[in-house]
Residue frames as qw, qx, qy, qz and C-alpha x, y, z in Angstrom:
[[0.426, -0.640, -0.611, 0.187, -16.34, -5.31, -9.53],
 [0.180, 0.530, 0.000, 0.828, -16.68, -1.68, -8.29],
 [0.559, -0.530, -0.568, 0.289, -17.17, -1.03, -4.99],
 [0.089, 0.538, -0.092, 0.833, -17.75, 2.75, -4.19],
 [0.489, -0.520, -0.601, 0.359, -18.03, 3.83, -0.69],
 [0.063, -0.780, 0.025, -0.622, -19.68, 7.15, 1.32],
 [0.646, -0.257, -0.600, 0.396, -17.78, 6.95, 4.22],
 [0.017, 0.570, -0.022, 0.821, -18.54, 11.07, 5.06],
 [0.433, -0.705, 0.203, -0.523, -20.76, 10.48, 8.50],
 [0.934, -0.229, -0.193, 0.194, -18.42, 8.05, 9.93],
 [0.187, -0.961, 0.165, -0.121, -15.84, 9.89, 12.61],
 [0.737, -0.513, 0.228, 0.377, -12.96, 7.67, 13.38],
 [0.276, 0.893, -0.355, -0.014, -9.34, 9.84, 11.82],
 [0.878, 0.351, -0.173, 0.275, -6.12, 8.63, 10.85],
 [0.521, -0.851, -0.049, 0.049, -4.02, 9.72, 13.71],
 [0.427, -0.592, 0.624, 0.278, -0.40, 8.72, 13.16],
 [0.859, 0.485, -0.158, -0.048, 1.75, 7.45, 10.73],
 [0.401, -0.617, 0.642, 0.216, 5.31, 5.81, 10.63],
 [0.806, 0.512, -0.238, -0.174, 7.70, 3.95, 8.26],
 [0.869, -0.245, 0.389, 0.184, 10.23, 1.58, 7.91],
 [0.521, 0.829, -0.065, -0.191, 12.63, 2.38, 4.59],
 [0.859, 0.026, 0.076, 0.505, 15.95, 0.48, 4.02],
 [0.070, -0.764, 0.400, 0.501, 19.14, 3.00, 3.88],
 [0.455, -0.266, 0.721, 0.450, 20.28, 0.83, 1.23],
 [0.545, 0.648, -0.041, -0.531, 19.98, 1.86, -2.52],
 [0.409, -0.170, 0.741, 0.505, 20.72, -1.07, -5.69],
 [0.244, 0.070, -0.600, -0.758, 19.93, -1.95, -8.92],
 [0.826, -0.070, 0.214, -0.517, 16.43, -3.80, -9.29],
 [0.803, 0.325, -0.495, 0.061, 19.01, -6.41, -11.42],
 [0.017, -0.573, 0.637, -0.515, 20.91, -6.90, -8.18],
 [0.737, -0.475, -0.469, -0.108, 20.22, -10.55, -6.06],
 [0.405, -0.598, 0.419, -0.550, 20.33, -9.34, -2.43],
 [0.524, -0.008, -0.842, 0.128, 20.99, -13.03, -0.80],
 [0.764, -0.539, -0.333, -0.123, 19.04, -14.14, 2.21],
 [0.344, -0.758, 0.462, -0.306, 20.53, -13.19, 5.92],
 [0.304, 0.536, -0.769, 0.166, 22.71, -15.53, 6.98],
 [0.306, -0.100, 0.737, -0.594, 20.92, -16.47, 9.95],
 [0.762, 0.213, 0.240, -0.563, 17.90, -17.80, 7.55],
 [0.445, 0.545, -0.654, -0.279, 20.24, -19.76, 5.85],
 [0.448, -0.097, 0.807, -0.373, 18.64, -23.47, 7.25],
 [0.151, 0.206, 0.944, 0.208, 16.38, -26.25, 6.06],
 [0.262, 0.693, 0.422, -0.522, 13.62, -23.87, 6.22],
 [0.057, -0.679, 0.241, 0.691, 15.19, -21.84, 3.57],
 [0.007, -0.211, 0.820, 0.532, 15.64, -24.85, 1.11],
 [0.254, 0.461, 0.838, -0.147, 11.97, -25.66, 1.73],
 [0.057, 0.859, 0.221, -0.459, 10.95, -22.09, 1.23],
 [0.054, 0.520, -0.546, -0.654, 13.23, -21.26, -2.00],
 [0.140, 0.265, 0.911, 0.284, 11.33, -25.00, -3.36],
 [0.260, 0.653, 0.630, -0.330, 8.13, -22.96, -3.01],
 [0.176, 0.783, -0.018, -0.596, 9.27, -19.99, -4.57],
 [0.015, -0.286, 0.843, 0.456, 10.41, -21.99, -7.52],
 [0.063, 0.359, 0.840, -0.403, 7.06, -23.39, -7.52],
 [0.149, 0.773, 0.246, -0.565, 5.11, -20.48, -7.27],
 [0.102, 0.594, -0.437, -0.667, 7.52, -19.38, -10.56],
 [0.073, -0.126, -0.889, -0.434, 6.71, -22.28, -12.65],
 [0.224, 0.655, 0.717, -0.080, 2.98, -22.33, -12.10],
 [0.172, 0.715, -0.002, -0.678, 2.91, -17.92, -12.97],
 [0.054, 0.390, -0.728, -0.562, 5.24, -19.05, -16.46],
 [0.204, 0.190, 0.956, -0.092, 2.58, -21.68, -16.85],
 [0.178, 0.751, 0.625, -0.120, -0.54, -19.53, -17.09],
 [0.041, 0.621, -0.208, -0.755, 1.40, -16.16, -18.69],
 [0.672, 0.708, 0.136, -0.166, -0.36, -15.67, -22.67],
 [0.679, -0.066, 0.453, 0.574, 1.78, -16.66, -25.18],
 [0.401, 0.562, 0.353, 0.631, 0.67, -13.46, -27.12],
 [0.322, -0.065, -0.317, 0.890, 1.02, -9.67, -26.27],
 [0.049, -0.790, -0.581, -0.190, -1.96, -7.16, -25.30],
 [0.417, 0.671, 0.218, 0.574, -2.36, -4.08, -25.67],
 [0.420, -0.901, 0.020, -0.102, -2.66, -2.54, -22.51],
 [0.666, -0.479, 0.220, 0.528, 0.97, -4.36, -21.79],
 [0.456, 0.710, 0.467, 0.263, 1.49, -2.93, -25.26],
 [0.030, -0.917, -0.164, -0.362, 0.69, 0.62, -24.74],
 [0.617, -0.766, 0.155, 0.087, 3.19, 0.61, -21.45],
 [0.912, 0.118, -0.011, 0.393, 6.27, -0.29, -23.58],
 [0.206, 0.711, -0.198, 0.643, 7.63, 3.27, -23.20],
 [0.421, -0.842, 0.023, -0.337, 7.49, 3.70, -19.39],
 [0.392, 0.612, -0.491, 0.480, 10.29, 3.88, -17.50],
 [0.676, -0.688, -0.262, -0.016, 11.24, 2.38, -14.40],
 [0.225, -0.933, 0.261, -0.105, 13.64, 3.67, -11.70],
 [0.233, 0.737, -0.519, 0.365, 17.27, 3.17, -11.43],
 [0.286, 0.124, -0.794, 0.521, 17.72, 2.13, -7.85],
 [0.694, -0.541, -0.313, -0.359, 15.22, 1.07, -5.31],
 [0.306, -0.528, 0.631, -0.479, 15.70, 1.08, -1.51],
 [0.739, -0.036, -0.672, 0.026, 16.64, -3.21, -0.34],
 [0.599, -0.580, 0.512, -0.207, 16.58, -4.35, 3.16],
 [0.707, 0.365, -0.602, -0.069, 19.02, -7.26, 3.22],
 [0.188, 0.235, -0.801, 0.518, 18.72, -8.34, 7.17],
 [0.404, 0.080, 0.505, -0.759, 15.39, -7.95, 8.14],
 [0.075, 0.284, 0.934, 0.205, 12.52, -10.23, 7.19],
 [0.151, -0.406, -0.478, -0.764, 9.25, -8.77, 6.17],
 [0.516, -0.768, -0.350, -0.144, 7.59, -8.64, 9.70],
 [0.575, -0.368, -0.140, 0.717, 10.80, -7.65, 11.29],
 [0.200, 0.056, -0.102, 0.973, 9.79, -4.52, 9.33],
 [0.380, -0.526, -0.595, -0.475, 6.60, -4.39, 9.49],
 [0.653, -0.537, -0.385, 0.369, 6.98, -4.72, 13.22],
 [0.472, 0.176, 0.073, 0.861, 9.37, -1.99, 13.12],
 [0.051, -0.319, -0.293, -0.900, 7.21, 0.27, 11.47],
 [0.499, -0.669, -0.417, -0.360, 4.23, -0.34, 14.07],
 [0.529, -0.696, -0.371, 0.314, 6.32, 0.52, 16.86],
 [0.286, 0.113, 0.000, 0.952, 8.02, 3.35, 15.71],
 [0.340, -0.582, -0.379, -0.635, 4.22, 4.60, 15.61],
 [0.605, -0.651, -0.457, -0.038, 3.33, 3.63, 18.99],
 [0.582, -0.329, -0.224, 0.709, 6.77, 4.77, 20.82],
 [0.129, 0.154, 0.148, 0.968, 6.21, 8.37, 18.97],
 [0.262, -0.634, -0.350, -0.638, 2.56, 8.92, 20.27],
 [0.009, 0.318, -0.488, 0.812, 2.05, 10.82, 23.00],
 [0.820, -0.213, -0.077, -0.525, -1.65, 8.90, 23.90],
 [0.316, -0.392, 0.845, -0.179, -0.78, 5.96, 26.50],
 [0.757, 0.179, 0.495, -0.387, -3.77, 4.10, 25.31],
 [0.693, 0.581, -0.303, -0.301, -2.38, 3.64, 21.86],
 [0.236, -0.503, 0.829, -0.061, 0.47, 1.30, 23.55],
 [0.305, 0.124, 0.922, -0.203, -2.31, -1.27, 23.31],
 [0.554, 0.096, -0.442, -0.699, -4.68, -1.32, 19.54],
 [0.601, 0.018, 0.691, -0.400, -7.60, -3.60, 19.48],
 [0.817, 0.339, 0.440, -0.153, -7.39, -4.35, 16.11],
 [0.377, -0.460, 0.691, 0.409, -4.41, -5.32, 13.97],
 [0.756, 0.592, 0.244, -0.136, -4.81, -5.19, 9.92],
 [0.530, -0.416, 0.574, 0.466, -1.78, -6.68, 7.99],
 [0.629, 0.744, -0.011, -0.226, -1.41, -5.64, 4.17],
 [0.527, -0.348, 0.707, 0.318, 1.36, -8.06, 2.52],
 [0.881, 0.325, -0.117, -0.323, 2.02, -9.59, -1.25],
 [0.697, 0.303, -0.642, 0.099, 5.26, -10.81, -1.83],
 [0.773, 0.002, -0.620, 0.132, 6.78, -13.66, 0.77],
 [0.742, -0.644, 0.121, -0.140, 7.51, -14.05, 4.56],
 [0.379, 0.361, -0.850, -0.056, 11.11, -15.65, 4.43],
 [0.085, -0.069, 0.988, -0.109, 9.72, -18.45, 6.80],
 [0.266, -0.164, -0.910, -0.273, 6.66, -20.74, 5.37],
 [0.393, -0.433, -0.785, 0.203, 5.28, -21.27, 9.07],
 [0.170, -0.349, -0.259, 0.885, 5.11, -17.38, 10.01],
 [0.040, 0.612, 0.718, 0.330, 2.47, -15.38, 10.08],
 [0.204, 0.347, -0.057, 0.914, 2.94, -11.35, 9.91],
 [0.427, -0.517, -0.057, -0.740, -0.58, -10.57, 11.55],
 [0.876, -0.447, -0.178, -0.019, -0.26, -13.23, 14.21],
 [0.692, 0.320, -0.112, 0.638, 3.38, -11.90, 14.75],
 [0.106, 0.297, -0.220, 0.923, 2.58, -8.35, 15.37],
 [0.647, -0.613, -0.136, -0.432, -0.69, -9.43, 17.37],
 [0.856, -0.190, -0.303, 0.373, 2.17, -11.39, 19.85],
 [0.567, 0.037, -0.296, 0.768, 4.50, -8.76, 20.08],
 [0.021, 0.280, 0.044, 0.959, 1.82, -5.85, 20.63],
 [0.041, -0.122, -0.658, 0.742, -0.53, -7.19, 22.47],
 [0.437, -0.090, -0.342, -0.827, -3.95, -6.22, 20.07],
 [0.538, -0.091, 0.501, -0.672, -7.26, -6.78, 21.62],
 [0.738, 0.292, 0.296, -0.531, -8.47, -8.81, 18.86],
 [0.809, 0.246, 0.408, 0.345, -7.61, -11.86, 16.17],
 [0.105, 0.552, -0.323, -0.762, -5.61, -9.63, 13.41],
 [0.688, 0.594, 0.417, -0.002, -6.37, -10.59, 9.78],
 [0.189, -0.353, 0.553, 0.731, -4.15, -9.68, 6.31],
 [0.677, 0.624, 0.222, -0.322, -5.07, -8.48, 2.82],
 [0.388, -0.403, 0.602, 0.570, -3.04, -9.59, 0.40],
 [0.411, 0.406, 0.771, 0.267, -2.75, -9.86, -3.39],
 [0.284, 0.873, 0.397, -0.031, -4.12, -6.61, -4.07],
 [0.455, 0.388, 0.050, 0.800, -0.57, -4.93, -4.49],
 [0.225, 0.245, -0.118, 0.936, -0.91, -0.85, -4.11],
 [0.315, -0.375, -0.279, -0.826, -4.70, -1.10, -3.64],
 [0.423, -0.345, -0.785, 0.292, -4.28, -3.29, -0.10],
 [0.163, -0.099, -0.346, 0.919, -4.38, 0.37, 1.84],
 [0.530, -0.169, -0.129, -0.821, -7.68, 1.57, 0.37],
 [0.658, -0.173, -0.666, -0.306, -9.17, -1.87, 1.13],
 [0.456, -0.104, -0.664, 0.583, -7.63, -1.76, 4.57],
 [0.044, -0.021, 0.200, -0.979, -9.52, 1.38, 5.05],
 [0.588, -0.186, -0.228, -0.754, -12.80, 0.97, 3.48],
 [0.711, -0.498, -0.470, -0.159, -12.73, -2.21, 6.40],
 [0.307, -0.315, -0.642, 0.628, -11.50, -1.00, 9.09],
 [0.236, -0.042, 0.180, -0.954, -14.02, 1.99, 8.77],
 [0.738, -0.276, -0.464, -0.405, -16.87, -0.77, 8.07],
 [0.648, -0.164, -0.674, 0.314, -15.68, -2.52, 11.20],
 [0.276, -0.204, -0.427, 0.837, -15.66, 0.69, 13.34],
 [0.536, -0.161, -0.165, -0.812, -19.37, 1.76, 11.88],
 [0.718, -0.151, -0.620, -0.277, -20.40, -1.79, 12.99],
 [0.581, -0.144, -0.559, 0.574, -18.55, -1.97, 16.41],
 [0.094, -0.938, 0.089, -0.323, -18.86, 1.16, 18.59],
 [0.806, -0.544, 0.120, 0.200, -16.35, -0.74, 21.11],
 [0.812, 0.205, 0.189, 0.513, -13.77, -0.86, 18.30],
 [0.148, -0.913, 0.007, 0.381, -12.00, 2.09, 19.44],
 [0.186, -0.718, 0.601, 0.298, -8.07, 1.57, 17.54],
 [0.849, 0.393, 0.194, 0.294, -7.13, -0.64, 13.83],
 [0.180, -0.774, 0.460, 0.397, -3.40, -0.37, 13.29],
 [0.850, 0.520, 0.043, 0.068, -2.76, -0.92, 9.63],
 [0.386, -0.649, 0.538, 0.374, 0.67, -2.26, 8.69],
 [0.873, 0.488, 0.007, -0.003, 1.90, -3.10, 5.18],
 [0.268, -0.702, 0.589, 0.298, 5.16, -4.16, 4.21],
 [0.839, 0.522, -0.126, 0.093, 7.10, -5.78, 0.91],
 [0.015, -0.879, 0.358, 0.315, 10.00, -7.64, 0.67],
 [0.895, 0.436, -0.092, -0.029, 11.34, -9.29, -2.55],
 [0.577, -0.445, 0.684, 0.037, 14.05, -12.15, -2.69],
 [0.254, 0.439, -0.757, -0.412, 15.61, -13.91, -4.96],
 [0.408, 0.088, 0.687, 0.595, 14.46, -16.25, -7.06],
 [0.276, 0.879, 0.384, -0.056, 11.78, -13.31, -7.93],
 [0.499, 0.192, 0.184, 0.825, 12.67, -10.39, -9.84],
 [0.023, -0.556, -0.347, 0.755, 12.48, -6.82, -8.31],
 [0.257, 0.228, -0.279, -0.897, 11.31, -5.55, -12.20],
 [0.379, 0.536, 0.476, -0.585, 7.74, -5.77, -13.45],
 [0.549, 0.477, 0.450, 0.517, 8.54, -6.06, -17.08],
 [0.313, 0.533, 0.285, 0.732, 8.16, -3.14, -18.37],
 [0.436, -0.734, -0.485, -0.188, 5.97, -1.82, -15.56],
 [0.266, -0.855, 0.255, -0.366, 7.87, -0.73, -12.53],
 [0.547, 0.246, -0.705, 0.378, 10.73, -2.08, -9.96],
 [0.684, -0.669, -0.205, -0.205, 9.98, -3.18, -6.66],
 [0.245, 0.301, -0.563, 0.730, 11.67, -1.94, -3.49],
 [0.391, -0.265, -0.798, 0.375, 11.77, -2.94, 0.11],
 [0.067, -0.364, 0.218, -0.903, 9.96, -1.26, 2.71],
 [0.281, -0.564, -0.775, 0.058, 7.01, -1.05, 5.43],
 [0.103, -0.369, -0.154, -0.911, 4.64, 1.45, 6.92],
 [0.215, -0.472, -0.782, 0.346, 1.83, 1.74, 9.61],
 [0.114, -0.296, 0.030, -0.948, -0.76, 3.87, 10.40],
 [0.111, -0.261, -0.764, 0.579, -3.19, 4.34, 13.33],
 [0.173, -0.336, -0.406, -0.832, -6.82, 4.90, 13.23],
 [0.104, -0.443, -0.625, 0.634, -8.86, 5.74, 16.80],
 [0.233, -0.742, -0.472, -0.415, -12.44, 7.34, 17.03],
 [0.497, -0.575, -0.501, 0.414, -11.23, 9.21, 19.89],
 [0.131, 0.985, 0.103, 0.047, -10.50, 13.46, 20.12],
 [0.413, -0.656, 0.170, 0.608, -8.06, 14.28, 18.46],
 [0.384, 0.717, -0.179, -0.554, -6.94, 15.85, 15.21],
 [0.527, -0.075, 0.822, 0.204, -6.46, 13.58, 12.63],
 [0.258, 0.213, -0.490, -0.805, -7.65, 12.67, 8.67],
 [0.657, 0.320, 0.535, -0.425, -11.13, 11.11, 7.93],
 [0.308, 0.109, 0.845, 0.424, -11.53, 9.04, 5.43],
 [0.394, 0.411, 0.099, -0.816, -14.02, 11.27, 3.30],
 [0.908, 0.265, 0.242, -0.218, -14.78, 8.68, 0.63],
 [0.197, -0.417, 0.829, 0.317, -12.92, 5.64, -1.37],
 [0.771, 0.433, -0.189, -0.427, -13.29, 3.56, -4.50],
 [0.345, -0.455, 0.815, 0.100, -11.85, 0.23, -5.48],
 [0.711, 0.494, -0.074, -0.495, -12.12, -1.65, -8.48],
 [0.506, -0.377, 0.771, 0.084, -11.05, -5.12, -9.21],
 [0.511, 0.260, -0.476, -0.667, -11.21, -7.07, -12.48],
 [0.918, -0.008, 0.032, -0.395, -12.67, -10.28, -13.32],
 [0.688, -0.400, 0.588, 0.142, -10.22, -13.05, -12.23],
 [0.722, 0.131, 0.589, 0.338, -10.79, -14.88, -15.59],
 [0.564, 0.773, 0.053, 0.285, -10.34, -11.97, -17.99],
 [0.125, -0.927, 0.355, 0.001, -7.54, -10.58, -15.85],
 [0.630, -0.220, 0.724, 0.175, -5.86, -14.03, -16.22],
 [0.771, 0.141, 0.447, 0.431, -6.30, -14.17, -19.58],
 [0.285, 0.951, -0.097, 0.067, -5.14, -10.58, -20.90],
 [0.491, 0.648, -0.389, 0.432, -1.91, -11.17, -18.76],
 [0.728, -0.201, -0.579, 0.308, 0.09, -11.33, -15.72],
 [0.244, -0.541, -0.135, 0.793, 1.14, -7.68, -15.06],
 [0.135, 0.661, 0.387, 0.628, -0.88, -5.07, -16.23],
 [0.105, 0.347, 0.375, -0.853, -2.18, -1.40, -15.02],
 [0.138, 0.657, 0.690, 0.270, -5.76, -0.30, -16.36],
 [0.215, -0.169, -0.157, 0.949, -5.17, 3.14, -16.77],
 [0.336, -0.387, -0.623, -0.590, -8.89, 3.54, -18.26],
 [0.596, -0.553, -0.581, 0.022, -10.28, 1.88, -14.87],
 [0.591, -0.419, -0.484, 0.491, -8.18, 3.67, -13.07],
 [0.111, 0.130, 0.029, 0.985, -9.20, 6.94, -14.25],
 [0.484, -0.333, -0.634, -0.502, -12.24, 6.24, -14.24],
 [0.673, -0.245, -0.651, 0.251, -11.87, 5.87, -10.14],
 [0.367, -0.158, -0.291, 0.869, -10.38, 8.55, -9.47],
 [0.172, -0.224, -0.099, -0.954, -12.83, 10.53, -11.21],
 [0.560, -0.569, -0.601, 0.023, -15.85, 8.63, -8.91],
 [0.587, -0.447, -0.499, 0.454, -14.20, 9.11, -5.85],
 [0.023, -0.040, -0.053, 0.998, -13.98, 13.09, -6.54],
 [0.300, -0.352, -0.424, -0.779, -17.20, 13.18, -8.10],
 [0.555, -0.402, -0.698, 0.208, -18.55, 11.19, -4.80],
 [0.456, -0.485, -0.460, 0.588, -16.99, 13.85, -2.73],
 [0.197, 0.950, 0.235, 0.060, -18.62, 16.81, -4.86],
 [0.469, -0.637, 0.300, 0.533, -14.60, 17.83, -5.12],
 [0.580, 0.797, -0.161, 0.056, -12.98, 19.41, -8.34],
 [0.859, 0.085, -0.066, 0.500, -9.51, 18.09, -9.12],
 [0.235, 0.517, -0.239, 0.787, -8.00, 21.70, -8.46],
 [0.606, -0.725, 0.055, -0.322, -9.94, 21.57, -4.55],
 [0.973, -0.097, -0.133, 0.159, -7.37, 18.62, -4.07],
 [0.391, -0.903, 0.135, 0.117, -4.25, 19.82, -1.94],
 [0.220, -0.454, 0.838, 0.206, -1.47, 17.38, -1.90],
 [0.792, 0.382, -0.252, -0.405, -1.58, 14.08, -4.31],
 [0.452, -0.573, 0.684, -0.005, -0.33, 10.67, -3.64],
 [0.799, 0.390, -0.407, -0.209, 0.38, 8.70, -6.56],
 [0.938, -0.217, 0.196, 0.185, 1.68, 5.57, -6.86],
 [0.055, 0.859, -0.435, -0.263, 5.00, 5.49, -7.36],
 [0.864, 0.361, 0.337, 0.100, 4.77, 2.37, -10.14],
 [0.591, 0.287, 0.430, 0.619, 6.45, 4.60, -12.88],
 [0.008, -0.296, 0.012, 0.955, 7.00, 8.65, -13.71],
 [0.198, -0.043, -0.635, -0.745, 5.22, 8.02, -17.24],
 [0.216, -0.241, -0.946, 0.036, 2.31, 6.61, -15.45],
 [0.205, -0.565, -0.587, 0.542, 1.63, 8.75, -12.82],
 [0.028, -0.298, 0.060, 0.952, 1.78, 11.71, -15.35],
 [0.035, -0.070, -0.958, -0.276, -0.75, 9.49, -17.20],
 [0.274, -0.670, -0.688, 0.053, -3.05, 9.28, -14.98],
 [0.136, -0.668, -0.259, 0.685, -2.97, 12.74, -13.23],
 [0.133, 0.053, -0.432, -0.890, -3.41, 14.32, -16.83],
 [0.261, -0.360, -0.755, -0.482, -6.13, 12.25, -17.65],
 [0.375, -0.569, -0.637, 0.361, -7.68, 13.09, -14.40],
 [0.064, -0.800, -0.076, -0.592, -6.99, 16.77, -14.43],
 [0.676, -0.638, -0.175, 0.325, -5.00, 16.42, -11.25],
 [0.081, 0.932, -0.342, 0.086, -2.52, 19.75, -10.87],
 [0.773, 0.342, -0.436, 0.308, 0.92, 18.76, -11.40],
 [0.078, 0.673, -0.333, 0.655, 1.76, 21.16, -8.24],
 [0.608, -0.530, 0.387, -0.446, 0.10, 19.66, -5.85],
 [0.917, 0.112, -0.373, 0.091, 1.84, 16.02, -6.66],
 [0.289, -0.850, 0.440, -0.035, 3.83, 14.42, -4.04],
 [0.646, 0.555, -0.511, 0.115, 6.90, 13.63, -5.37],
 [0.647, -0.682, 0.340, 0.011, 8.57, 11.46, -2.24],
 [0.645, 0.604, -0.469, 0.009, 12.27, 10.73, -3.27],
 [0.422, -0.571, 0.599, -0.370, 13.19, 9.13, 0.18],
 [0.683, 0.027, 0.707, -0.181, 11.51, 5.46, -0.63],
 [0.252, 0.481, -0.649, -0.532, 13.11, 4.32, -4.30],
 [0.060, 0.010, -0.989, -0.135, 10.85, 2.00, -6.00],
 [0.561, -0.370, -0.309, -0.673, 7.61, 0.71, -5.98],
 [0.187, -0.229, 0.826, -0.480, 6.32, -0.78, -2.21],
 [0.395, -0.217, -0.773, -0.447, 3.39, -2.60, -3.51],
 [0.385, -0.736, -0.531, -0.167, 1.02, -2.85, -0.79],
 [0.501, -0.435, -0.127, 0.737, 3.72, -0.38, 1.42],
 [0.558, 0.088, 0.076, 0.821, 3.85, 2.17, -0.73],
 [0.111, 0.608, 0.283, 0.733, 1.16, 4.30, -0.18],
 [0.642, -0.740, -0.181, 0.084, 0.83, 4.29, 3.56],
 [0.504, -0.289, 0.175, 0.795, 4.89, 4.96, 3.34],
 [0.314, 0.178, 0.086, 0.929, 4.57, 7.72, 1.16],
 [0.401, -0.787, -0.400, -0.247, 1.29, 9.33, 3.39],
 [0.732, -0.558, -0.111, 0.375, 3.90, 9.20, 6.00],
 [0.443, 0.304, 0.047, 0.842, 6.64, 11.05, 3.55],
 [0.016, -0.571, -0.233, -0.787, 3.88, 13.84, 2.77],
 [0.451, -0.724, -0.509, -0.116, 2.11, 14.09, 6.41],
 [0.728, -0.448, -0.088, 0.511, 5.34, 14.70, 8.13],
 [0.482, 0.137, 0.339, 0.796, 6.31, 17.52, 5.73],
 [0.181, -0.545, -0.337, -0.746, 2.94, 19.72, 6.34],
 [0.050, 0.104, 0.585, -0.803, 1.28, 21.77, 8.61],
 [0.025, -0.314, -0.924, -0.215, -2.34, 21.30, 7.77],
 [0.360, -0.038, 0.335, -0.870, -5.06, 23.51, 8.30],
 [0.464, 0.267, 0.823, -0.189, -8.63, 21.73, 8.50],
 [0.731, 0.557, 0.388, -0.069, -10.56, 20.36, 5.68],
 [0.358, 0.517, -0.703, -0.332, -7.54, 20.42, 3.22],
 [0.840, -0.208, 0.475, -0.158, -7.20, 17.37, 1.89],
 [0.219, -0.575, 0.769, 0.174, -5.30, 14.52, 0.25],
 [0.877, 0.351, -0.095, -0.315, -6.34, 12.40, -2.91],
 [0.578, -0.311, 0.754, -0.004, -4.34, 8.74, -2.59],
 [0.903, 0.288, 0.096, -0.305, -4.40, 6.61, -5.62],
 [0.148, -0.407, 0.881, 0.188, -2.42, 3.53, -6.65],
 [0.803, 0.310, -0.341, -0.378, -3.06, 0.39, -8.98],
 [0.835, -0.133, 0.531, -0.062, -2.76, -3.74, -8.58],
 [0.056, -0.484, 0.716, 0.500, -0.28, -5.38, -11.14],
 [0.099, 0.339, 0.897, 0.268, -3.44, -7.55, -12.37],
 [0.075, -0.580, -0.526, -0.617, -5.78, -4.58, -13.15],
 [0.304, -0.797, -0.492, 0.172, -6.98, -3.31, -9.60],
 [0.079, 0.554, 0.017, 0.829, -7.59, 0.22, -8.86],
 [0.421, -0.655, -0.599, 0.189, -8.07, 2.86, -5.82],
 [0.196, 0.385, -0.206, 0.878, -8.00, 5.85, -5.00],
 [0.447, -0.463, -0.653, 0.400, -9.00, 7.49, -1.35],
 [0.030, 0.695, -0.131, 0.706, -9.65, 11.22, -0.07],
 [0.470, -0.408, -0.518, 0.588, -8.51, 12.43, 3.04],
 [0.213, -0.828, 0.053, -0.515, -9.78, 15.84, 4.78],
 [0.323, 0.118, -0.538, 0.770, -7.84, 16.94, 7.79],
 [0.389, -0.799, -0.338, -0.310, -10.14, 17.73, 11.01],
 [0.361, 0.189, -0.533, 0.741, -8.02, 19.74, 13.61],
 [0.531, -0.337, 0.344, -0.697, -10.95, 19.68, 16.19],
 [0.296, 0.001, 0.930, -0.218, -12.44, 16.95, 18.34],
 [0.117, -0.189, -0.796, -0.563, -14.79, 14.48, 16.42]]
């Protein structure tokens, strides 16, 4: 499925950003045990799912190898990833949306009217529900809603609706997107071959009101077919498809890979990202490298490393900022941002 989007005469900007990032640095072989405090009947209910969940994946994984997983047998994954081992995945999530709010200077942001929750791996409790969580503790004008499942490529989706929701709404003034990942035993933080996964969470704020901020100038997103992505494998990247995106979503925005400022790869694998930004013709210079948030954050990681690179520049207007990242079952995305430092 392919789902380009011109999202050029639509005004609401990406205003803020904030993160969440564990100080703590292990192996991805390392089991981090569960907080003490979650250590209840819940837990043993919730450890039966995830046990579960593992037998049904081991169930439907190909008993032969393919090539795409193949072709990835060189790539290299990282050393040490950043764990949280006290907080629970909305405890950072949460986190990360009020570090945003307490750091803007706009009173009205105190209060968002629409709350968009990007999650894959677990909750530790069963009965909890991250976007009905941070609509409780924050007060949001409206039901929230979560995307999940799509891994790296939740953020672009999170965008390309909340900017459909805020072309459709004029009332819909504020959509605070929050993603967060964190992985628990009995899962494993590596990816075969692919990439290790590390904790984290992230937020960002998007408001049609005046002020400077990034516009979503246009996004792509590309999902495979359930039943051929189920039967090639369990974890793959489509580096094909996902060149193939990136070069849309430039060609969309009449942009040459050398107009593109800064770069946010995912941050899956080195061998990857050099992969894809060759095959693309993306300058190596203008990659950001963020070395702050070890690991991959699956649906976190590219809103956390926006947040690395935003905080680190002084922008002038219309530079801009080319996002892409990939789903461990084939999805792709990639996003441009332009910087407007006047009122919309």
């Amino acid at each position: 499925m392919s789902r380009p989007t011109d999202l050029t005469g639509i005004e609401p900007r990406i205003v803020a950003t904030a993160r969440y990032i564990p100080s703590a640095r292990t192996s991805p072989d390392t089991c981090v045990e569960p907080h003490s405090a979650v250590r209840c009947v819940r837990e043993t209910v919730m450890q039966a799912v995830y046990a579960d969940t593992l037998r049904w994946r081991d169930s439907i994984a190909p008993l032969s190898g393919n090539s795409r997983l193949l072709s990835q047998a060189g790539f290299a994954t990282t050393d040490l990833v950043a764990t949280e081992s006290s907080l629970t995945l909305s405890d950072m999530a949460l986190t990360a949306a009020r570090t945003l709010i307490a750091a803007s200077p706009h009173a009205e942001d105190a209060v968002v009217d629409q709350i968009i929750v990007c999650a894959t791996s677990f909750e530790h409790d069963l009965a909890l529900s991250c976007a009905c969580r941070l609509h409780n503790a924050l007060g949001s004008n409206r039901p929230p809603f979560a995307i999940g499942q799509l891994h790296g490529v939740s953020l672009v989706m999170a965008l390309e609706t909340a900017m459909a929701m805020m072309a459709a709404d004029t009332q819909l003034s504020t959509i605070l997107i929050a993603a967060a990942e964190r992985w628990r035993a009995p899962f494993s933080r590596r990816v075969g071959v692919l990439t290790a996964m590390g904790d984290g969470a992230a937020a960002l704020l998007i408001a049609r009101r005046p002020r400077p901020g990034w516009r979503v100038r246009h996004l792509t997103i590309r999902t495979p077919c359930p039943l051929f992505s189920t039967a090639i494998g369990t974890e793959y990247i489509d580096t094909a498809t996902l060149a193939n995106v990136i070069h849309e979503t430039c060609t969309r925005a009449e942009l040459r890979p050398a107009e593109i400022d800064w770069i946010v790869p995912a941050a899956i694998n080195a061998a990857l990202s050099h992969e894809v930004n060759a095959r693309c013709g993306l300058p190596a210079e203008h990659v950001w490298n963020d070395e702050d948030a070890p690991g991959y954050l699956g649906a976190a990681d590219i809103p956390a490393r926006l947040d690395g690179l935003l905080r680190s520049i002084s922008p002038a207007n219309r530079q801009r900022v080319l996002a892409w990242s990939a789903g461990l079952q084939g999805q792709a995305g990639c996003a441009i941002l332009e910087y407007c430092g006047d009122a919309p």
